[in-house]
N, C-alpha and C positions, 0 to 999 in steps of 0.2 A: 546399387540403390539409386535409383533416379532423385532428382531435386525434389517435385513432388511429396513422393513418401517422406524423405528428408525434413520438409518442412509440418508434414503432418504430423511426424514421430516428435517433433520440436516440439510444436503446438499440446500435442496428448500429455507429453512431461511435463509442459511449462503451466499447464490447465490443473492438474494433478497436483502439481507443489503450489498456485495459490489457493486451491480449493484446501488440502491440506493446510494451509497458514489460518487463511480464513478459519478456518471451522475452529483451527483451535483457538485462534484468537476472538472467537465467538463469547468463550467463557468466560474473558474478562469482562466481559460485559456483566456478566450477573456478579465476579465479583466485585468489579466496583459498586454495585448497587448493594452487597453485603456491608462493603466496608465502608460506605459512606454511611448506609443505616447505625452499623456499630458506631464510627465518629458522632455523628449524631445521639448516637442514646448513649455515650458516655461524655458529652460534653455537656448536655441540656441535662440529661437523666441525674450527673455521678458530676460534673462542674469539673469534668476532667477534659484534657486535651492536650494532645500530645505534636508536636511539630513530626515525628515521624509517621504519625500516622497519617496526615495532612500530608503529607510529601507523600508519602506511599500513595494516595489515590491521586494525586498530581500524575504521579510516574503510571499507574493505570492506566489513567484516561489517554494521556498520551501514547502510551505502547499500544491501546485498541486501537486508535484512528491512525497512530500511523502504519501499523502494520496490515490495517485493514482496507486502507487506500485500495490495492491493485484489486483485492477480491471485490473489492465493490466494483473498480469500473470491470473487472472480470465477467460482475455479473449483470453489467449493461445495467448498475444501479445508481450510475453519478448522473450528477447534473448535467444536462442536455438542452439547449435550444433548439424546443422541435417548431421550427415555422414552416419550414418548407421539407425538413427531413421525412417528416410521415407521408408526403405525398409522392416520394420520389419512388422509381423502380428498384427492385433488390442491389441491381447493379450498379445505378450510379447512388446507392445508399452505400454501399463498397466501394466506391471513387471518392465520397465527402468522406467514408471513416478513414481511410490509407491515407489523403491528404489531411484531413485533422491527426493522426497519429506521427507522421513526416513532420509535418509543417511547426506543429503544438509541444504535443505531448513528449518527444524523443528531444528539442530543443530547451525545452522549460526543465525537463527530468534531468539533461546534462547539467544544464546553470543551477539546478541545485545542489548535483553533487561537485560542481567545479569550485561554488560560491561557499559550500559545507564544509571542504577539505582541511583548509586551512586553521577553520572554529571549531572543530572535532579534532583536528591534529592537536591543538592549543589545549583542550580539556583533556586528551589524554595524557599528552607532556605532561602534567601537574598533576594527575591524577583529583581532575575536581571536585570538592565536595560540593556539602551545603555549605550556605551564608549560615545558619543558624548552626553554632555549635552542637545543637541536640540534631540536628536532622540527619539528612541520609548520605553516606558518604559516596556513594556512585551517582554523580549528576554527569560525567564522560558518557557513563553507561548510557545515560536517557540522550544526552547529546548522540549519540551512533545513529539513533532515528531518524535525524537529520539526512543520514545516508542511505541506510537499508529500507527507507520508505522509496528514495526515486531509484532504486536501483529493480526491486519489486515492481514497480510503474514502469519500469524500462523495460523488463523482461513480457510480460505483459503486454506492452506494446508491442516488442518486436513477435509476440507472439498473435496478435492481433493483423497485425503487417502480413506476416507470411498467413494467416487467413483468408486476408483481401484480396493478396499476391492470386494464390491459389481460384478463389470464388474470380478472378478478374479473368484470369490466362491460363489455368490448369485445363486442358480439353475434357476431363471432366472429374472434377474433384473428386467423387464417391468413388469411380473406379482405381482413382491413381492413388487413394489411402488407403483400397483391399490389400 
């Protein structure tokens, strides 16, 4: 198996498992819009309110964005300064993304989970809860996000990388993925 195919076979899997994450983490989305609606009509409606339930949509909101981070820039949907990017040739549009993915992305994704290790290690040691007696006792759990958000951004990247790789030097990417 040449490098090539190697790096396409990479790409195909690595495209497949955030598409996969993505789409399922798509449906937190409507339920936090479920569960925030119920909070709401049993706090206004019923003068009820429950500290679990408030943490449960805390712990939502956060497991959407952060597991949803790679599928988005997966799907060339983050934030972008285009001043000069929409005017450049495909190829050096593939020279600005390989050097933003190098330079940025692979650097920032390390230092979070370098800088995360130690504060996720610390919340698991204890097994952390909530600060509020009634609330939820897996706050380690939401802590792990800290991790599995840039390690998704990292795969992603390096799967973006061997893209560039490929579209830069491969003598001709569509034949060397047959």
């Amino acid at each position: 198996m040449t490098i090539f195919k190697s790096l396409n076979l990479f790409i195909l899997w690595q495209n497949r498992l955030q598409r996969s994450i993505g789409q399922g983490v798509a449906w937190l989305a409507l339920l936090l819009v479920l569960a925030t609606s119920a909070a709401v009509f049993l706090r206004y409606g019923f003068d009820f309110s429950s500290s679990k339930l408030d943490e449960t949509l805390v712990y939502i909101h956060a497991s959407l964005f952060m597991l949803g981070i790679a599928y988005t820039y997966q799907q060339n949907q983050h934030v972008r300064v285009d001043v000069f990017y929409q005017r450049l040739s495909p190829r050096h549009q593939a020279w600005v993304n390989l050097l933003g993915a190098l330079l940025f992305v692979l650097p920032v994704m390390g230092f979070i989970i370098w800088s995360g290790l130690s504060y996720v290690g610390a919340s698991w040691a204890i097994q952390e809860k909530s600060i509020d007696a009634s609330g939820l006792a897996y706050v380690y759990l939401l802590k792990t996000l800290i991790l599995i958000m840039p390690g998704l951004v990292l795969l992603q990247a390096l799967s973006f990388i061997a893209q560039y790789l490929l579209e830069l030097f491969a003598p001709d990417p569509l034949a060397e993925g047959a």
